[in-house]
C-alpha positions in Angstrom: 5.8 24.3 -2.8 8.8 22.3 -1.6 8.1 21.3 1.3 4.7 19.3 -0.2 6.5 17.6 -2.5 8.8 16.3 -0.3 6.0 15.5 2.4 3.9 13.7 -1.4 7.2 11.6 -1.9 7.7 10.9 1.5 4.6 9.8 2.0 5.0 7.7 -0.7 7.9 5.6 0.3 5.7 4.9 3.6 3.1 3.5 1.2 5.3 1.0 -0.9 7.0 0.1 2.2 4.1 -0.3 4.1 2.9 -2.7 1.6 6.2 -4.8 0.4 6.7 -5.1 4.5 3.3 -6.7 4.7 3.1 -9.2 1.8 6.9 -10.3 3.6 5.7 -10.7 7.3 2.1 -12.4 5.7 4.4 -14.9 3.7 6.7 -15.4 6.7 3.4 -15.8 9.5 2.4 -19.1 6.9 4.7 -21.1 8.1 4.5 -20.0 11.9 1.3 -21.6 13.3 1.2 -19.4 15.9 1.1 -16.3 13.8 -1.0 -17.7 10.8 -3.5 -15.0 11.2 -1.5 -12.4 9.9 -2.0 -14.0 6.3 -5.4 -14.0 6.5 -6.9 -11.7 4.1 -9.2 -11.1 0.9 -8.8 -9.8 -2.8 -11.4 -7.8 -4.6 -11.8 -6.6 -7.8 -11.9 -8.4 -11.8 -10.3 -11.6 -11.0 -6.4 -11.8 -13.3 -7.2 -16.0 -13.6 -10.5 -15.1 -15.3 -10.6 -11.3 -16.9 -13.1 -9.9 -18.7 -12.3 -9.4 -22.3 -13.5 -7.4 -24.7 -13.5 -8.9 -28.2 -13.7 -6.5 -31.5 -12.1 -9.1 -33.8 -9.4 -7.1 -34.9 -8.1 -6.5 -31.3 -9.0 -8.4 -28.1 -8.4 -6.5 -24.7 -8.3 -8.2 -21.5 -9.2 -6.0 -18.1 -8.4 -7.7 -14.8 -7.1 -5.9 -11.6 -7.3 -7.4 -8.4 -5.9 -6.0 -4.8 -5.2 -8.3 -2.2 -4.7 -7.5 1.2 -4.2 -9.2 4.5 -3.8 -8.6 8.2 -0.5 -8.1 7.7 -0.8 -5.6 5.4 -3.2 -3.4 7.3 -0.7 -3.4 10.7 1.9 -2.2 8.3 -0.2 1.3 6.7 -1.0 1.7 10.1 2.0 1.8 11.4 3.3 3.6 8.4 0.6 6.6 8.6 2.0 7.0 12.3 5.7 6.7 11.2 4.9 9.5 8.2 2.9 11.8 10.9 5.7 11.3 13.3 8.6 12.3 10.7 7.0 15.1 9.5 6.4 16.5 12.5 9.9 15.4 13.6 11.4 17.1 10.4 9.6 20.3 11.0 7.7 20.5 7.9 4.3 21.0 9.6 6.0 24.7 10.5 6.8 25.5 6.8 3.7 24.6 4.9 2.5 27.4 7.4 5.2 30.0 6.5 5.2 29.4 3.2 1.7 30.7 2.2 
């Protein structure tokens, strides 16, 4: 009911913020030495410089999709899973899901 689509949409701001926290602290740890490690990381998937592309003469489709993640980014859903659990359970909502059925 209500209270799961508020705990989906929170949820879901801890996600994007998770993730535009960490690409800003891995572009900031660059140009510290010290903390350099923190931009470490890997992409996977159909590379976007190079996609594969599906030719039918009439139409041409091009697929690429590629996630990249670093250190950076992994500290951050961490700490954001905690900070949703925490808030949740802070807000109550743990309780309600239980009443409401």
């Amino acid at each position: 009911g209500r209270f799961v689509m508020r705990k989906m949409l929170l949820f879901g701001f801890y996600l994007v913020a998770a993730v535009v926290v960490g690409a800003l602290l891995a572009a900031a740890a660059t140009q510290v030495p010290a903390l350099a490690w923190l931009a470490f990381g890997k992409s996977i998937g159909l590379s976007v410089e190079n996609p594969m592309v599906i030719d039918l003469s009439v139409i041409k489709v091009a697929f690429g999709l590629e996630v990249g993640i670093t250190v950076a980014h992994l500290l951050c859903l961490i700490a954001a899973f905690f900070g949703y659990r925490y808030t949740v359970k802070a807000m109550g909502w743990m309780q309600h899901e239980d009443n409401e059925q």
